[in-house]
NUGU-690307 format. One line per 3 residues: number of its first residue (from 1); their letters; for each residue x, z, y negated of C-alpha. Coordinates in steps of 0.1 Angstrom, whole numbers, always signed. Layout:
% NUGU-690307
NUM> A> X Z Y; ...
This chain:
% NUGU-690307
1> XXX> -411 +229 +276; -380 +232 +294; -347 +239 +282
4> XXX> -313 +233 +296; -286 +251 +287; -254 +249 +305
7> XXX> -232 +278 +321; -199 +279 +330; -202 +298 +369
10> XXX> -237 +309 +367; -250 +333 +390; -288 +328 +406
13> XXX> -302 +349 +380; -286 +334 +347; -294 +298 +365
16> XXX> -332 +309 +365; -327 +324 +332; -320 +290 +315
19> XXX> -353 +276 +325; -380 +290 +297; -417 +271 +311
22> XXX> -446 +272 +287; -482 +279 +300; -493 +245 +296
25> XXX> -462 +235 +313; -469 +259 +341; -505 +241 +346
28> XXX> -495 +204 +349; -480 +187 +380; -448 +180 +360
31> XXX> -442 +217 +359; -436 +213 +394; -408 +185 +393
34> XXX> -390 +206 +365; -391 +233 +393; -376 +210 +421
37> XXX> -351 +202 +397; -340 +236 +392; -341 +243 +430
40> XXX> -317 +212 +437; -294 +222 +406; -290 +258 +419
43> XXX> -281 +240 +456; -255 +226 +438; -271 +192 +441
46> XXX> -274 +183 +402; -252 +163 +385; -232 +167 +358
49> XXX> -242 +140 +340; -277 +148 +331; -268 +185 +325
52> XXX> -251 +174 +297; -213 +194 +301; -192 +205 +264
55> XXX> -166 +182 +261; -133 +196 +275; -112 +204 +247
58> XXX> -78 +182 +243; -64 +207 +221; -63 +231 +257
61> XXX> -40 +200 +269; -18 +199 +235; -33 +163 +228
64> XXX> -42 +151 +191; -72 +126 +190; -70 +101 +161
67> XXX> -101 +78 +153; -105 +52 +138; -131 +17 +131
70> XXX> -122 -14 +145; -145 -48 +150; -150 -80 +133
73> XXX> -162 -87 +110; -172 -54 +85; -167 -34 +59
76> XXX> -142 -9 +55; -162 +16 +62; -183 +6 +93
79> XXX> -172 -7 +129; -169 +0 +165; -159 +37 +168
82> XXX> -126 +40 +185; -106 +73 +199; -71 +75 +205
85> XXX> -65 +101 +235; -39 +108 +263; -17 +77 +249
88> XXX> -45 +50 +247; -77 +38 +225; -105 +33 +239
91> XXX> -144 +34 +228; -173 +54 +230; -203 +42 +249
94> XXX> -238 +38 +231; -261 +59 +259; -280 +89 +245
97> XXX> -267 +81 +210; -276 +95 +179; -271 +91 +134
100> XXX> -257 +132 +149; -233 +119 +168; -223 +90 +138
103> XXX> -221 +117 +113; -192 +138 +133; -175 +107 +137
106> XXX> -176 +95 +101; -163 +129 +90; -134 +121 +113
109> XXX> -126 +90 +93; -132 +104 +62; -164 +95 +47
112> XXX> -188 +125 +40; -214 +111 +65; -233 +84 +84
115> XXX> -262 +60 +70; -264 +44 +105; -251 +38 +138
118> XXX> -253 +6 +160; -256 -6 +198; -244 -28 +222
121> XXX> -211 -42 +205; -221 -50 +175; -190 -53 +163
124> XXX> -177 -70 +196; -166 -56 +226; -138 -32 +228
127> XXX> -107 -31 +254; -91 -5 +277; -109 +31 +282
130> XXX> -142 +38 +271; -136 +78 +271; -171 +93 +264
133> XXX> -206 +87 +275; -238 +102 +268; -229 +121 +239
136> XXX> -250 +143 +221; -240 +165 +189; -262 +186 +169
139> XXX> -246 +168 +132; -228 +202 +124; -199 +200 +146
142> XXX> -162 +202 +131; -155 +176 +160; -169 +157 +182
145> XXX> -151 +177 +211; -175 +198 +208; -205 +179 +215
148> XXX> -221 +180 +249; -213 +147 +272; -204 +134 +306
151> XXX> -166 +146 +296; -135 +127 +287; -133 +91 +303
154> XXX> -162 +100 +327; -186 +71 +319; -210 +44 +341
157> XXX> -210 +16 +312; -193 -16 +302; -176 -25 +267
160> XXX> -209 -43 +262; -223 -11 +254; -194 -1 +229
163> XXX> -210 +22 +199; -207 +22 +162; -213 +36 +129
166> XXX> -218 +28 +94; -207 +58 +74; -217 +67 +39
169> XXX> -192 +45 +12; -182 +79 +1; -145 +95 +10
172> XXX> -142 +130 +20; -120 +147 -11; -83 +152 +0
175> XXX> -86 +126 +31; -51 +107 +29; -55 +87 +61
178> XXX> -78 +61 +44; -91 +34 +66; -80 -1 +70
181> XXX> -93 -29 +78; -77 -52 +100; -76 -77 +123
184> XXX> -81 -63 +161; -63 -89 +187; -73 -88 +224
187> XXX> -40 -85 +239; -51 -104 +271; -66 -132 +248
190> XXX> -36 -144 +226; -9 -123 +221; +14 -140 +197
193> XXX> +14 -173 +182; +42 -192 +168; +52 -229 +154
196> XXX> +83 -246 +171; +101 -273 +153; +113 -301 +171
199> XXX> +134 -323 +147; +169 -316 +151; +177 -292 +122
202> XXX> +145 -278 +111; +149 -247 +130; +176 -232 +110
205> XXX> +153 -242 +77; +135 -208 +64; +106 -207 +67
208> XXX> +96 -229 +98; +67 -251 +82; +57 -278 +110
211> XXX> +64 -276 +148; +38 -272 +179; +16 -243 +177
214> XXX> +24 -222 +210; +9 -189 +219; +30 -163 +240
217> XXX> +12 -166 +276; +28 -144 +310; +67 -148 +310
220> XXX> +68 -177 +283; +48 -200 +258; +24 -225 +264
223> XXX> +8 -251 +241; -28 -258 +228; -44 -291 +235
226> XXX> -51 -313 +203; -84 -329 +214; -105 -323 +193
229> XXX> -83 -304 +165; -96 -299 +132; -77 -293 +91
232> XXX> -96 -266 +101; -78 -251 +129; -49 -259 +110
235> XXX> -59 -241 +81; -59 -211 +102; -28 -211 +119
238> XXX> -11 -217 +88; -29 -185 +71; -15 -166 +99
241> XXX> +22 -177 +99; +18 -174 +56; +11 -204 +42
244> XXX> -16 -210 +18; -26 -245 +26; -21 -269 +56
247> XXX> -13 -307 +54; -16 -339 +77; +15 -338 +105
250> XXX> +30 -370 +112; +24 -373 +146; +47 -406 +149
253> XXX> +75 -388 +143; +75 -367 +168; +59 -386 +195
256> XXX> +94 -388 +208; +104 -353 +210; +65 -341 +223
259> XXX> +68 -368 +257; +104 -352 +262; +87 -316 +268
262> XXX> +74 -296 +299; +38 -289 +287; +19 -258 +299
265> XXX> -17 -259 +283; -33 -226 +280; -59 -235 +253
268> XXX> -86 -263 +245; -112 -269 +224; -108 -247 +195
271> XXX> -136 -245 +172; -124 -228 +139; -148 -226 +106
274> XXX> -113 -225 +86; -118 -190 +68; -106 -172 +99
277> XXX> -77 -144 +99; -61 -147 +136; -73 -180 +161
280> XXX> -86 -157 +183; -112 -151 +164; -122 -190 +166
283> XXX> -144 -203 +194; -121 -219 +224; -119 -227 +256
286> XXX> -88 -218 +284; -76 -239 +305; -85 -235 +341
289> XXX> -54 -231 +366; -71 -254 +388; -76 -282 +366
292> XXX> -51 -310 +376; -53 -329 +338; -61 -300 +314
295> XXX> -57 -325 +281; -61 -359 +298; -54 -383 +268
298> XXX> -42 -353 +247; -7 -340 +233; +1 -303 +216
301> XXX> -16 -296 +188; +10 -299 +159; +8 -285 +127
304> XXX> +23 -286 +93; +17 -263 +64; +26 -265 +24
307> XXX> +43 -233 +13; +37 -213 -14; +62 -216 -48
310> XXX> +79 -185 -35; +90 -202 -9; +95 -236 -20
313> XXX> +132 -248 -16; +144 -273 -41; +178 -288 -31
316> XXX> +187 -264 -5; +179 -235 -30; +147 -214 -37
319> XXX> +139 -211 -75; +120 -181 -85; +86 -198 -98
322> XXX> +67 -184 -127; +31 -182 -115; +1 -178 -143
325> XXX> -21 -163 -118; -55 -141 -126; -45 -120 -93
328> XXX> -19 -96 -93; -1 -69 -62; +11 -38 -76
331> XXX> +25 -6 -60; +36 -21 -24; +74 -20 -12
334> XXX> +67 -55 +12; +67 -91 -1; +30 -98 +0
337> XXX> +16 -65 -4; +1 -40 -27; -31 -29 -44
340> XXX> -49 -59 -61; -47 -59 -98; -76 -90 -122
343> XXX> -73 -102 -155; -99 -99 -174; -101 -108 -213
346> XXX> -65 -108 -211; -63 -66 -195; -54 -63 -167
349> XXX> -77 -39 -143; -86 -30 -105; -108 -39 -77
352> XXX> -131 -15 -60; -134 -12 -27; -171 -12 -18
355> XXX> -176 -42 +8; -142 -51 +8; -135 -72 +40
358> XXX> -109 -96 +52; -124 -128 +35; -119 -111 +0
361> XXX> -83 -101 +11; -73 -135 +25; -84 -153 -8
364> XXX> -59 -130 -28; -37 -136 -8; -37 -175 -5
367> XXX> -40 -177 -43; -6 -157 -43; +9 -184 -25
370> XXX> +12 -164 +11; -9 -169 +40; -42 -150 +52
373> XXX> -46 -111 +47; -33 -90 +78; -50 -58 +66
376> XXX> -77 -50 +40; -72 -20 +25; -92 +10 +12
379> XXX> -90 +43 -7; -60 +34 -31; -36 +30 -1
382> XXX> -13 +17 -24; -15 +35 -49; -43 +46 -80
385> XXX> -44 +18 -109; -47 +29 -144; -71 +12 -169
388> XXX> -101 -10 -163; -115 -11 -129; -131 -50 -131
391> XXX> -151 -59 -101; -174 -41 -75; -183 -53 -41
394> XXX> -166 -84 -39; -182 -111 -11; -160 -138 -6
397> XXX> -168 -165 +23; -128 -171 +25; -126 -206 +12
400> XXX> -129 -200 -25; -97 -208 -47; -98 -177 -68
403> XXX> -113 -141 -65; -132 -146 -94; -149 -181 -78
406> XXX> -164 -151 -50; -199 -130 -59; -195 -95 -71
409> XXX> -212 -70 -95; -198 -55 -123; -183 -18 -125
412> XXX> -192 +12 -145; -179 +46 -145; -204 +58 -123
415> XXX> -204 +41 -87; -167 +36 -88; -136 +52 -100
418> XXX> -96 +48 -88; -93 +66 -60; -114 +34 -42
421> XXX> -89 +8 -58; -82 -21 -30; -53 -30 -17
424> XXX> -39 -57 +8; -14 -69 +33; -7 -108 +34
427> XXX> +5 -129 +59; +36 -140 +50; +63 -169 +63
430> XXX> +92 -152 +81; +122 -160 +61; +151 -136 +89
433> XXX> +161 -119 +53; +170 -89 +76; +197 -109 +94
436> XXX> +220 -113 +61; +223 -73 +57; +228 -44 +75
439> XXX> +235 -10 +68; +264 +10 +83; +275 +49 +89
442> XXX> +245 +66 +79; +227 +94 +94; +193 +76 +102
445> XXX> +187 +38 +103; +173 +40 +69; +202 +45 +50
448> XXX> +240 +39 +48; +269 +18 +36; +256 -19 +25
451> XXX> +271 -47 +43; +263 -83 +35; +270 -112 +63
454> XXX> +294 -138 +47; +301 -174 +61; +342 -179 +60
457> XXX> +342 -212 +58; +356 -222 +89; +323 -222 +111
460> XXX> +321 -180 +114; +310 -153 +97; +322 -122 +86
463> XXX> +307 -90 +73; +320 -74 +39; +310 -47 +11
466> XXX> +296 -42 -19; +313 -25 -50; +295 +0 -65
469> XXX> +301 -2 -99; +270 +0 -116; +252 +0 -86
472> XXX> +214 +21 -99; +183 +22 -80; +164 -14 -89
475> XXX> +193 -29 -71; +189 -6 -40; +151 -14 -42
478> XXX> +158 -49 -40; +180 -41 -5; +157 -16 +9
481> XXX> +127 -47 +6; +155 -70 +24; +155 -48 +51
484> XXX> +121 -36 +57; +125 -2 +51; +106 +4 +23
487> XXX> +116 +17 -12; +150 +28 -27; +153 +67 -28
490> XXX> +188 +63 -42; +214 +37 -50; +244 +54 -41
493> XXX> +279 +42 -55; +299 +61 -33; +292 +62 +2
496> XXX> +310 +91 +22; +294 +77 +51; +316 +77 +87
499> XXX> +330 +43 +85; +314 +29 +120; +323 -9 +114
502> XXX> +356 -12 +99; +350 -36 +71; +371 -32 +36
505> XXX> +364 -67 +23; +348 -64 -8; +323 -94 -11
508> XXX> +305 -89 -39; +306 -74 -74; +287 -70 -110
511> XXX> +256 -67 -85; +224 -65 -117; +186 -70 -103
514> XXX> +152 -62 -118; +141 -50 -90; +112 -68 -77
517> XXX> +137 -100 -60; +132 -107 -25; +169 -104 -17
520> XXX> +201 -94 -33; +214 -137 -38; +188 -137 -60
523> XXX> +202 -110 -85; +229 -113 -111; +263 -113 -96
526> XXX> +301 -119 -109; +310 -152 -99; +346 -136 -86
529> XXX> +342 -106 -75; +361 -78 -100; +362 -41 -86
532> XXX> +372 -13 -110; +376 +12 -77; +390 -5 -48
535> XXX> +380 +9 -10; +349 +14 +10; +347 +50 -3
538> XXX> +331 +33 -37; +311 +7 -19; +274 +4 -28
541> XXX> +247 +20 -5; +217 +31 -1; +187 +59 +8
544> XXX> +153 +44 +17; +117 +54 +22; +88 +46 +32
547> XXX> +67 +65 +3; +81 +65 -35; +66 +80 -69
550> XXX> +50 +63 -96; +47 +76 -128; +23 +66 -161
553> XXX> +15 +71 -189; -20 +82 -205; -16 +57 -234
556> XXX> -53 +63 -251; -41 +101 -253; -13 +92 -273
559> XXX> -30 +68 -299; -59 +98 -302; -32 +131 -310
562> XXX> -6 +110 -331; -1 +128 -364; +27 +139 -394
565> XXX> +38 +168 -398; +64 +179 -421; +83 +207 -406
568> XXX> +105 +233 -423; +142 +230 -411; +146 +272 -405
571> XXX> +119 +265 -373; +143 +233 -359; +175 +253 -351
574> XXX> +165 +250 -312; +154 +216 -317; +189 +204 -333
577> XXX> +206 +226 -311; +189 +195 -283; +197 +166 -304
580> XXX> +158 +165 -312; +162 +153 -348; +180 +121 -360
583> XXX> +215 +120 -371; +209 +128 -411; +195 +159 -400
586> XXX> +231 +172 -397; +236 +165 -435; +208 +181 -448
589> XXX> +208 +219 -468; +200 +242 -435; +177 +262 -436
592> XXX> +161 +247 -469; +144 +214 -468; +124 +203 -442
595> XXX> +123 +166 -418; +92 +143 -412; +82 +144 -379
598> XXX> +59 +115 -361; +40 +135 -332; +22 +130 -298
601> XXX> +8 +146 -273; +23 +130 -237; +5 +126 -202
604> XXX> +19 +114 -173; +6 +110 -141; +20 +104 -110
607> XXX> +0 +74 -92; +26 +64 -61; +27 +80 -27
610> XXX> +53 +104 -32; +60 +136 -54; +81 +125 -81
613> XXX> +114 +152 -82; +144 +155 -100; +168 +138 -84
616> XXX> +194 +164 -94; +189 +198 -71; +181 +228 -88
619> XXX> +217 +239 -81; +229 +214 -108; +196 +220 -135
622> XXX> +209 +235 -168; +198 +263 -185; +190 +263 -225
625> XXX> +190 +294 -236; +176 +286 -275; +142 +274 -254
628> XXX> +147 +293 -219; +143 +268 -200; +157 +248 -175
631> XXX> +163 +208 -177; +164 +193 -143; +170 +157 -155
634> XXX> +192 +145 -187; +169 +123 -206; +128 +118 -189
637> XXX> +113 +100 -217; +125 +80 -243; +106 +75 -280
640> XXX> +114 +46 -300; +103 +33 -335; +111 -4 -337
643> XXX> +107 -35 -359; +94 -67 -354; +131 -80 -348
646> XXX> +131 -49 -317; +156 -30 -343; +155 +6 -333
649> XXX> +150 +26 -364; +141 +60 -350; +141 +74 -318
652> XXX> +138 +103 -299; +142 +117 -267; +126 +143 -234
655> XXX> +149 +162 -215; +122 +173 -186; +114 +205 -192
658> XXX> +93 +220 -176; +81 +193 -153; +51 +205 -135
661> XXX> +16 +202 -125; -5 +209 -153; -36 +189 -137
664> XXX> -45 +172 -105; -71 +155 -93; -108 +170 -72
667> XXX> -92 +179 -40; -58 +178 -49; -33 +205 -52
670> XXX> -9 +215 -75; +27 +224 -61; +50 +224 -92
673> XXX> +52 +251 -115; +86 +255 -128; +80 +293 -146
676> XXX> +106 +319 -133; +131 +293 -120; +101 +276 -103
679> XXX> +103 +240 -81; +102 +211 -109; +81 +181 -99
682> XXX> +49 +153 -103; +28 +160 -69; +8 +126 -64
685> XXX> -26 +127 -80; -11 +148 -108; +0 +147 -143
688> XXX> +23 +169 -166; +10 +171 -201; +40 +175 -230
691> XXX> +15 +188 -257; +19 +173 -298; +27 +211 -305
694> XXX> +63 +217 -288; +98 +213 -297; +113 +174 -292
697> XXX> +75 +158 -285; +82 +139 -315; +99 +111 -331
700> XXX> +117 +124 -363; +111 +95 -392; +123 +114 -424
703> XXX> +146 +81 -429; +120 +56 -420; +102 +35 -448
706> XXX> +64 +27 -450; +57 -4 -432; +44 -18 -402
709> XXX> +64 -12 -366; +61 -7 -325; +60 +28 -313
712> XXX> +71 +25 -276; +77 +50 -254; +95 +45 -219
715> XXX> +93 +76 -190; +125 +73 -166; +141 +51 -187
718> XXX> +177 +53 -168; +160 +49 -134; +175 +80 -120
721> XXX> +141 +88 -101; +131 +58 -75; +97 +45 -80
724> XXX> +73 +22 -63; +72 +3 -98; +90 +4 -129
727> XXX> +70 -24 -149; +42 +0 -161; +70 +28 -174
730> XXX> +66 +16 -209; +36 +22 -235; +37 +2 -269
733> XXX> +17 +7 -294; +8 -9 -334; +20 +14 -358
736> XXX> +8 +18 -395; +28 +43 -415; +19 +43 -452
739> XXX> +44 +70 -465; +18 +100 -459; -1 +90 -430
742> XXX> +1 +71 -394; -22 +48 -374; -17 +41 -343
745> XXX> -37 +12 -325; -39 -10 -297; -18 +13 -274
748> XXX> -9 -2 -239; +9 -2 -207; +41 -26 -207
751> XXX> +20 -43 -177; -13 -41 -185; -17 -70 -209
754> XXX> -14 -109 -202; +19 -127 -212; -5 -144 -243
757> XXX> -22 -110 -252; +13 -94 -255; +27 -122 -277
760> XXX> -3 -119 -303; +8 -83 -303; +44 -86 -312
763> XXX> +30 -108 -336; +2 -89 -352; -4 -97 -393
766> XXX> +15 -79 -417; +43 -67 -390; +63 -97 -397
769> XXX> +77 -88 -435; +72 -51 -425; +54 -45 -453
772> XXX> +22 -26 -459; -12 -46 -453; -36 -43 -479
């Protein structure tokens, strides 16, 4: 048997020395070819690529590889391998390789390891370098730069030959970069596509529904021929400019306008099924320079699509539609993104990720009323759901109406849990939101002074501020979505920013959203505008970012530790000394006597993608000395006791102290301990537990009579911390208090029923006379 090992600079004698011939070896003829080989590799005559070199290290040269899967179509967690090196992405070719070589590589992505790998394009032909060839790794190695091969971008194959992998469905614990799934262009194929409107007028219309499909070609746009143009085709192109549906064009009407226009035809014959993401993807035909009548008897395909009630216009305006869907987004900080949230018997619950593919995505997103999905996503990308997790390995074909129309298998506990929730990223119509708003003075494009563009009236437009009275974070959310930069880290209502534009006018006042709107017009606003501080010093602005928390609360924990307990007044001093106890307590016969106190044990858990902090620095956190500890934020949780009427007839209150990690997640962390003046804070994938047994984690009821009420408690209830979603802050629960005991039943999310489910529990029996049910 002969072994080759290779040495840097051998000399004659560790070049012999690598050879290792067997006696049997020694006695056949191919003995002697193995030893003509050595003679011709120690003449310097071998090559490199059959020795099989160790990859030359990027890390030598400072560079960073990235990997990831791309191909269509597949699952999220197979595809063509692709590496991103010296500034490019190219592929890996399929010569000499092994399920070794797919495991490295899978590991790179994230999954634990590879089930298979595949050959000659499978999942199509890649584009630009294809950097390694004949690879060969051993299944062990940390990277695959340190498996054996011809050497970076050293390689005698085509993109025919393009390699890839089907990893193990099983993430790597920690691994944030989670894989998406997306839809790959070829640059030199189509690069962009757009509709152009032709009637006079239509243009300034957002969105742009009808017009000629054009795709960006050299130094301009050419058209597609419409011989031969399907609903089909049309039903694509509208997916990918965001519209859920297409409808016949009347080509009459524009007959006119198309025989007025140069025509450059690029494209004929397009073949789409319909359930395609990008037209590339659909069969076609180019035109050939040298054709002198590329669409003899033809005109540009023109298309016209129905939008979705978002973006319906009705007399000039948009009305905010109320949509009864089954399909939900939750978590993302674009229109049209987020991870997908089911109802199912009238809960709200999750999708997991196993098989999750473009098809799936796109019919989410068309039954939301926006186009085809841009980007499947995996690994909670946006963020872990709470609750039930409803479907498993989801198989849509792309046509169906509803996610629930599509195959899938049902979940247990075992083959799925949150950390594979799926998330998407529609297609969406643009709507040139960005253009009415821009922000002005501040140190990075991301934040600054708000300015809104005005029309004056007389055929120009002006720019002009925002007061900031009463200016929080949901209203910066709603101007940080506007934008496209993300969430709101802080709604600031003074803006010390260096006044770069010059504008005083104050254009706009009483400014009051909920958060989720698509732009600022659509909030609440005086009608003329009233400012109690005049100046741009006390104009509204903003801090925005790409990442924001997203706390939750545990509700089964809370409806499992709820107890009475009748405490002795000589052990509240502390707690009164915090306005723990509710107003009578001031009355009563200290220290004799005692108050009736309704208790829980609190977990909340932080399921965005940031840390959730104080937004006061530590510099400002106060320091209670009857508890020794320090309070970084006024008021963290509210507890309330109401009636069926939403009367509050007890409450109680959290300052945050100490918020910390007391829990993470496998794989993740903690980073908050606030002990000894310690940093206060939720890392993601954490939770902070405020245990039945200490001071304030209570609701004091020692006024309150038997009866039947709503114990709700909401975390962050003055928005001072920014959060990728403030809908699930509140958990309600029935409450049964017989004048010794408590029940508590049927404890929830604020989100995570349906609109009918939650009006059956406002109503529940014997809560509307208050009264004891028998």
């Amino acid at each position: 048997m002969l072994d080759i090992v290779a040495i840097e600079n051998p000399t004659s004698q560790e070049l012999f020395a690598s050879y290792t011939l067997t006696g049997s070896e020694m006695k056949s003829s191919a003995w002697w070819q193995k030893w003509d080989a050595a003679v011709l590799l120690f003449m310097g005559m071998w090559f490199p690529t059959c020795l099989g070199q160790a990859t030359p290290s990027p890390k030598q040269q400072g560079e960073k590889l990235k990997f990831r899967l791309a191909g269509y179509p597949r699952k999220h967690n197979e595809g063509r391998v692709e590496i991103f090196y010296k500034g490019e992405w190219g592929t890996i070719c399929d010569d000499d390789f092994t399920l070794e070589n797919a495991r490295v590589l899978c590991r790179h992505m994230g999954f634990v390891g590879a089930t298979a790998w595949s050959h000659s394009a499978k999942y199509g032909p890649g584009t630009g370098k294809i950097w390694l060839d004949n690879v060969q790794c051993s299944g062990s190695e940390k990277s695959i730069e340190l498996c054996r091969s011809r050497g970076w971008g050293n390689s005698d194959c085509t993109h025919d030959e393009d390699a890839g992998v089907i990893c193990k469905d099983e993430r790597l614990p920690g691994f944030v970069d989670s894989n998406i799934i997306e839809m790959q262009v070829d640059d030199n194929r189509l690069e962009e596509i757009r509709l152009r409107p032709l009637v006079d007028g239509t243009a300034k219309r957002m969105p742009i529904t009808e017009g000629i499909v054009e795709v960006k070609y050299k130094d301009g746009w050419a058209q597609i021929c419409d011989l031969g143009w399907s609903p089909k085709n049309s039903r694509v192109i509208c997916g990918m400019m965001g519209f859920p549906h297409e409808r016949k064009v009347n080509k009459n009407l524009y007959k006119t306008y198309v025989d007025q226009q140069q025509v450059r035809y690029r494209i004929h014959s397009v073949a789409c099924t319909g359930n395609e993401v990008h037209l590339s993807v659909c069969p076609m035909e180019f035109a050939k320079a040298n054709t002198s009548i590329p669409c003899e008897g033809g005109r540009p395909a023109m298309v016209s699509c129905v939008p979705g009630p978002q973006f319906t216009q009705v007399n000039g305006k948009r009305k905010r539609p109320k949509i009864t869907a089954t399909v939900r987004l939750k978590g993302g900080w674009r229109l049209g993104e987020g991870r997908v949230e089911v109802l199912k018997n009238n809960e709200w619950g999750t999708v997991c990720d196993d098989r999750w593919n473009l098809q799936s995505a796109s019919v989410v997103c068309r039954e939301l009323g926006f186009g085809s999905a841009k980007e499947a996503l995996t690994g909670a990308r946006m963020g872990q759901g709470m609750g039930p997790i409803h479907m498993n390995e989801v198989q849509c074909l792309g046509q169906e109406k509803s996610l629930w129309n599509c195959p899938f298998k049902n979940i247990t506990s075992e083959n799925c849990q949150h950390v594979e929730d799926a998330s998407v990223r529609c297609n969406v119509p643009y709507m040139g939101f960005e253009k009415m708003m821009r922000l002005t003075g501040g140190r990075t494009h991301s934040e600054g002074r708000v300015e809104l563009l005005i029309s004056e009236g007389n055929g120009t437009d002006g720019w002009g501020v925002i007061c900031g009275d009463g200016w929080t974070t949901r209203e910066a959310m709603v101007v940080c979505r506007q934008l496209g930069l993300g969430y709101a880290k802080s709604g600031l209502r003074e803006t010390w920013y260096w006044d770069s534009s010059n504008v005083t006018d104050m254009v706009m006042s009483g400014v009051k959203c909920m958060g989720d709107e698509m732009t600022l017009n659509d909030c609440q606003r005086h009608k003329v505008v009233s400012c109690r501080k005049a100046g741009t010093r006390f104009a509204a602005g903003v801090i925005c970012s790409e990442t924001a928390s997203d706390l939750i609360l545990h509700a089964p924990l809370v409806e499992q530790t709820v107890y009475i307990e009748d405490r002795p007044l000589h052990m509240l001093y502390c707690a009164a000394e915090e306005d723990c106890l509710s107003k009578s307590a001031a009355k009563a016969n200290w220290p004799y006597g005692h108050r009736r106190l309704l208790r829980f044990s609190s977990q909340i858990h932080n399921i965005g993608r940031a840390d959730f902090r104080p937004k006061a620095g530590r510099h400002s956190w106060v320091w209670h000395e009857c508890h020794r500890h320090y309070h970084s934020m006024n008021i963290f949780t509210h507890y309330d006791l109401l009636s069926v009427n939403g009367t509050k007839v007890a409450d109680g209150h959290k300052a945050s102290f100490c918020l910390e990690d007391t829990d993470c997640q496998e794989g993740v962390s903690k980073r908050y301990e606030c002990a000894n003046f310690g940093e206060q804070g939720i890392t993601v994938g954490c939770w902070d537990v405020y245990r039945h047994d200490i001071d304030c984690q209570w609701i004091d009821i020692t006024d309150v009579k038997p009866g039947n009420y709503i114990l709700q408690v909401v975390i962050n209830p003055n928005y001072e911390v920014a959060e990728s979603d403030f809908t699930n802050n509140a958990m309600k629960c029935n409450c049964k208090y017989d004048g010794h005991r408590i029940w508590l039943h049927k404890c929830h999310l604020g989100d995570a029923f349906s609109e009918e489910a939650e009006k059956k529990f406002e109503k529940y029996p014997g809560q509307l006379n208050n009264q004891i049910i028998s």
